[in-house]
N, C-alpha and C positions, 0 to 999 in steps of 0.2 A: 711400458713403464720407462720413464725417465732413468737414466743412467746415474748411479750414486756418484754425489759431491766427496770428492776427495779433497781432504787439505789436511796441513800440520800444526799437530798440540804439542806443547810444550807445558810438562805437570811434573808436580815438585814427585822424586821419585820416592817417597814414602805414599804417600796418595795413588802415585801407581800401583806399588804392592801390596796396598789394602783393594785395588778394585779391582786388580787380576786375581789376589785369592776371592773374593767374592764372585767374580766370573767362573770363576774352577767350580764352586759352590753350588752355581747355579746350571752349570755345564754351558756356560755361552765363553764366547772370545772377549778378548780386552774391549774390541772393535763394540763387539756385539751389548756387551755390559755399561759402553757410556750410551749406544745409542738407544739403549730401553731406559738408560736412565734417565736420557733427555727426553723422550717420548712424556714416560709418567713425569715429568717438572711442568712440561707443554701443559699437558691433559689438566695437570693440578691448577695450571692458574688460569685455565682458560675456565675451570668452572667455580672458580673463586669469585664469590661475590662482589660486585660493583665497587668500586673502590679499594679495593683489597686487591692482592696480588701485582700490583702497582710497586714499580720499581722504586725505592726511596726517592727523594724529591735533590736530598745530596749524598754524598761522602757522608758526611759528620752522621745521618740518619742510618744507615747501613749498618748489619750488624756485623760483629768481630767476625774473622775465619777465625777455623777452629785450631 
């Protein structure tokens, strides 16, 4: 197995303590809680119908963060 990629995020620290208690939740790490969440966003758009799951075309089409 390939050695994991290490690099650094920088997340607004409310968003972090919403997905560290949600990690405690699910008994995974901080680490472990973005990389299952990125797994399931992969998985989601990869079986997202044809045209769908397609990044907006700009800015102005994107939707608000929350």
């Amino acid at each position: 197995m390939p050695p994991r990629k290490k690099f650094l995020l920088r997340i607004d620290p409310a968003l972090y303590r919403q997905v560290e208690a949600w990690a405690q939740q699910e008994l995974r790490s901080v680490n472990g809680q973005i990389e299952f969440l990125l797994k399931e966003a992969v998985t989601r758009r990869r079986r997202a119908a044809p045209g769908q799951g397609q990044p907006p075309s700009s800015a102005k089409d994107r939707p608000e963060p929350p």
